[in-house]
C-alpha positions in Angstrom: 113.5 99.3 119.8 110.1 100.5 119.1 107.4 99.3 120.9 104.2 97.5 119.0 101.0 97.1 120.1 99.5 94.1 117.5 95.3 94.1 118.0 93.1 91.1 116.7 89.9 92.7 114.6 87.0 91.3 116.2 85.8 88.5 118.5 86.6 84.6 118.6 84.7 83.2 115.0 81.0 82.4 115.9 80.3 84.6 118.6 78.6 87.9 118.4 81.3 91.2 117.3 83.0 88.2 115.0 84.6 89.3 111.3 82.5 88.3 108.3 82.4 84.8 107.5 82.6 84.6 103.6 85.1 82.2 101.5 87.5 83.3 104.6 86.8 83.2 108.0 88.1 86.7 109.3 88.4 86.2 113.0 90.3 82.8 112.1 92.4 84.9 109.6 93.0 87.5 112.3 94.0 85.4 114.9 96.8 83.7 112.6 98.2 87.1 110.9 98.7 88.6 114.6 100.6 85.5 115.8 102.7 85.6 113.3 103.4 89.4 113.2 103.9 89.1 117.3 106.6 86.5 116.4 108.7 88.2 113.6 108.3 91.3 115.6 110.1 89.5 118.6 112.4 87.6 116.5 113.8 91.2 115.2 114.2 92.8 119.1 111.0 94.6 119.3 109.1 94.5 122.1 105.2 93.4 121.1 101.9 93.4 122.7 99.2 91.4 122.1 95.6 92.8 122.5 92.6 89.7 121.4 89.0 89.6 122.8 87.5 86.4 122.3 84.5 86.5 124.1 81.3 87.3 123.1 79.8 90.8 123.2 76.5 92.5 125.0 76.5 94.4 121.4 78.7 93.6 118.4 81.3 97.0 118.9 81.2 96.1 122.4 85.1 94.4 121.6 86.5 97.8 120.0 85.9 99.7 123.0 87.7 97.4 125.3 90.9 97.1 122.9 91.2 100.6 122.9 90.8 101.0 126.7 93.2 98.5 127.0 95.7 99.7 124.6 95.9 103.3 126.7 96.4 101.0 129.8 99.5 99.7 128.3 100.2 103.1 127.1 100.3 105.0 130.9 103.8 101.9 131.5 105.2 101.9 128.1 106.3 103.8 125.3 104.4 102.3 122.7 104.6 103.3 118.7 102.1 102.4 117.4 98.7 100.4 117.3 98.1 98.1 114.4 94.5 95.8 114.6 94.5 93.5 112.0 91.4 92.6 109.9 90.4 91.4 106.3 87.8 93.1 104.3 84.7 92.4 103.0 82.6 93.7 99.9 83.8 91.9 97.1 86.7 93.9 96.2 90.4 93.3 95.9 93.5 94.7 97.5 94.9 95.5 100.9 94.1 99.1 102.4 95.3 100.6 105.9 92.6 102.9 107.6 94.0 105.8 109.6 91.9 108.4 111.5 94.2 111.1 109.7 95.4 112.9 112.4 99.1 111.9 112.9 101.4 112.1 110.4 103.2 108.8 112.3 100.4 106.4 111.5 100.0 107.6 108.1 103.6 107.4 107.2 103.4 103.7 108.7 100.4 102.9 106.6 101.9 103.9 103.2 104.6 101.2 104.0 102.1 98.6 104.9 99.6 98.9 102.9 102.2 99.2 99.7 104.2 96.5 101.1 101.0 93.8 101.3 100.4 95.0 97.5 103.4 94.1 96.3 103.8 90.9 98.2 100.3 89.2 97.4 100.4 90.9 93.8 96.9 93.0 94.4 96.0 96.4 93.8 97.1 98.8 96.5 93.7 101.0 97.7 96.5 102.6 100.0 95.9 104.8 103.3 92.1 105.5 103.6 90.9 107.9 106.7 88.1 106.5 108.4 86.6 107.6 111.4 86.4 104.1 113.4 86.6 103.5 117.1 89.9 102.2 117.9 91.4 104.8 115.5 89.7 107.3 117.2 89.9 106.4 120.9 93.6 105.4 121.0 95.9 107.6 122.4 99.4 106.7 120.5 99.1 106.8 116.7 96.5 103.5 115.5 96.4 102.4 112.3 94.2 99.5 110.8 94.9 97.0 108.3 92.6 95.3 106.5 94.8 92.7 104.2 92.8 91.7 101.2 89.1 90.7 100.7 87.5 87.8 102.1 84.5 87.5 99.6 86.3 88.1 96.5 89.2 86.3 94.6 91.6 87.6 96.8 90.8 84.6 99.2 92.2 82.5 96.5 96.0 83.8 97.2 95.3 84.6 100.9 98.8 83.2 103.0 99.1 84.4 106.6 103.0 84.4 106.1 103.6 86.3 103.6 100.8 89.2 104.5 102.6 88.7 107.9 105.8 88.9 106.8 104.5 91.9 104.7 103.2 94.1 107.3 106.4 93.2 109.8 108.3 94.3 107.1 106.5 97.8 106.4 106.6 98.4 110.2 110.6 97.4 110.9 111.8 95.0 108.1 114.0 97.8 106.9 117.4 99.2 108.4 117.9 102.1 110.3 118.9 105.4 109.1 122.6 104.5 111.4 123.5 101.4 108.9 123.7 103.2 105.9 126.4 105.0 103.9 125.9 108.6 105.0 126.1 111.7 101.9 125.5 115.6 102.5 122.0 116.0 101.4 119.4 113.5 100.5 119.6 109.6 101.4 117.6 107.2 100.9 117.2 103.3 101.8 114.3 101.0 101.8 112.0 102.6 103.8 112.5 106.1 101.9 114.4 109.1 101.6 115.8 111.7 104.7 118.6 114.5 104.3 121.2 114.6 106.0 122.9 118.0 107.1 126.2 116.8 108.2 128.0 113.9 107.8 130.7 114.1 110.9 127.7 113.7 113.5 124.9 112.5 111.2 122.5 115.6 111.7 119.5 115.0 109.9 115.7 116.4 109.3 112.9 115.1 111.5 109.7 116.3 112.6 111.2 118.6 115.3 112.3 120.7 112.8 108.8 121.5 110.8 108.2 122.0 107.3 111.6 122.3 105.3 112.5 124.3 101.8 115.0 122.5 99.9 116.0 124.0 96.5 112.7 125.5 96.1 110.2 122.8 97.1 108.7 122.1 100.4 109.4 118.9 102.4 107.9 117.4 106.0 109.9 114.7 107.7 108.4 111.7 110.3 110.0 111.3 113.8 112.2 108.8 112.8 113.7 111.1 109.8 112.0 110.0 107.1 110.6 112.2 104.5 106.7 111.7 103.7 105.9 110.4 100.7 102.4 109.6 99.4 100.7 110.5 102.5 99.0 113.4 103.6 100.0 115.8 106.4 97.9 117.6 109.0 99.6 120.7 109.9 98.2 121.4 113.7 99.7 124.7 113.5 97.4 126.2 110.5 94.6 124.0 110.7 95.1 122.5 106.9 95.6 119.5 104.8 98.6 119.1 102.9 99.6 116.3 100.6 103.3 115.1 99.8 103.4 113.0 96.4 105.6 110.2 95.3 108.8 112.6 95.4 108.2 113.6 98.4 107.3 117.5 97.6 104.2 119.4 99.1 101.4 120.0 96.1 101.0 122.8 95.7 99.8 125.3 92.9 100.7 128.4 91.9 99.1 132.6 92.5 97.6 132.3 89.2 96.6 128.7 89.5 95.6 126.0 92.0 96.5 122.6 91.5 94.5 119.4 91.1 95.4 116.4 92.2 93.8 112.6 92.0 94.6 110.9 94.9 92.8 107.6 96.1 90.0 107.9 93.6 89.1 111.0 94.7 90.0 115.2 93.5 91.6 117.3 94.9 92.7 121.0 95.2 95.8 123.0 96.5 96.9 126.3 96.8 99.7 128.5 95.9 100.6 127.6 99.4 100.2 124.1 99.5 96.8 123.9 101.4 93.9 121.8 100.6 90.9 123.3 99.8 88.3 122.4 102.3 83.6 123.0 102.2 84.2 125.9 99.5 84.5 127.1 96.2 87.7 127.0 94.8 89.7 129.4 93.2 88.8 128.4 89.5 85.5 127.9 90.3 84.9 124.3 91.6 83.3 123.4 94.9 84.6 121.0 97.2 82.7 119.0 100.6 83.7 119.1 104.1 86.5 116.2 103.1 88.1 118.7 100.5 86.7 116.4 97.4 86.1 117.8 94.4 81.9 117.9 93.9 81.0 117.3 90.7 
């Protein structure tokens, strides 16, 4: 069974690196998502550890620095994952989001689950995956993602239940069943986590990561390590130093020799090649500049 490590955002409530304080109180909220998630995670076989600073800090980041070192303690004796911290958001807007720092394909294929998952339990709009470049994300040496639930200074507070956004995000992690308990067919599969192919039946070969970037019938596909095919969720291939995107069939954008493709994703434009590569700090081949992030400038 995988291996979890389950972080509490911020400090004990009132001391200094503690969540905002608003019509929730986030290091309360915190404190009573993690224990739960710890708990349904055991109660389904997984093995779970629990990182929570309570303690007040010399500085108010002080806390992410010390979760992170201890998360790649824990790392050196286990296999672990993936990190999850757990924190609710602030700014008066509404919905859950999961903040990745964009490098592995792992925690972004985790944080389409959970942050879709939260949407659909609590009924908000889902902001979805967001890459942020934030401390534990970045200092973390097994893939980290972040969850911030819903808002804490907005009506979201109004329909906040630890249960069910626990519940939610167990269920995005693990609450699904394995590629082994399903009817098997030649070709694509799919269950509640999402699709994988399957290349024969007798010994249950299938697609993962291992094998690289896929053609099947004349589109492009990338699969996770567990099999899965990515779906909404961006890709970083290492080997080419580019940004690819799969979309909601699982198929790499891409445009065409005569014309690149635009695509909205997150509130944001986009642009991709013939080849499936996101344009990145230039001017595209219609015309249109894009920043550093590869979003459209207008």
């Amino acid at each position: 069974m995988s291996d979890f490590i389950i972080a509490i955002g911020h400090t004990a409530s009132g001391n200094i690196g503690c969540g905002v304080i608003a019509r929730l109180d986030e290091s309360n909220c915190t404190r009573a998502i993690g224990s739960l998630v710890i708990a349904y995670l055991q109660e389904k076989g997984h093995t779970v550890n629990l990182l929570r600073v309570d303690e007040s800090n010399n500085y108010n980041f002080e806390d992410c620095y010390v979760r992170a070192n201890e998360a790649n303690d824990i790392a050196k004796y286990s296999d672990v994952e993936l990190y999850v911290e757990i924190h609710i958001n602030a700014g008066g807007g509404t919905g859950p989001e999961v903040c990745v720092s964009g490098k592995s394909e792992i925690a972004n294929q985790y944080a389409v689950k959970v942050s879709k998952g939260l949407a659909n339990a609590l009924n908000l709009t889902n902001r979805g995956v967001k890459t942020r470049n934030l401390i534990v994300l970045n200092r973390t040496v097994m893939p980290a993602i972040l969850v911030e639930c819903l808002f804490a200074d907005s009506d979201d507070a109004d329909i906040y239940n630890q249960e069910v956004i626990a519940r939610a995000i167990v269920n995005g992690l693990v609450g699904v069943k394995s590629l082994g308990n399903n009817a098997w067919k030649l070709g694509w599969n799919r269950n509640d986590v999402g699709w994988w192919f399957c290349t024969d039946i007798k010994n249950k070969y299938y697609y993962t990561a291992d094998n690289g970037w896929k053609e099947i019938e004349w589109d492009w596909y990338i699969f996770d390590s567990r099999g899965y095919a990515l779906q909404d969720a961006w890709y970083y291939d290492e080997s080419d130093k580019f940004w690819y995107y799969l979309d909601g069939s699982c198929k790499m954008v891409r445009g065409s020799t005569d014309k690149p493709l635009w695509v909205w994703i997150d509130d944001a434009c986009y642009c991709f090649n013939e080849h499936g590569r996101m344009y990145c700090d230039c001017v595209t081949a219609d015309g249109w500049k894009v920043d550093d992030s590869g979003i459209w400038v207008k």
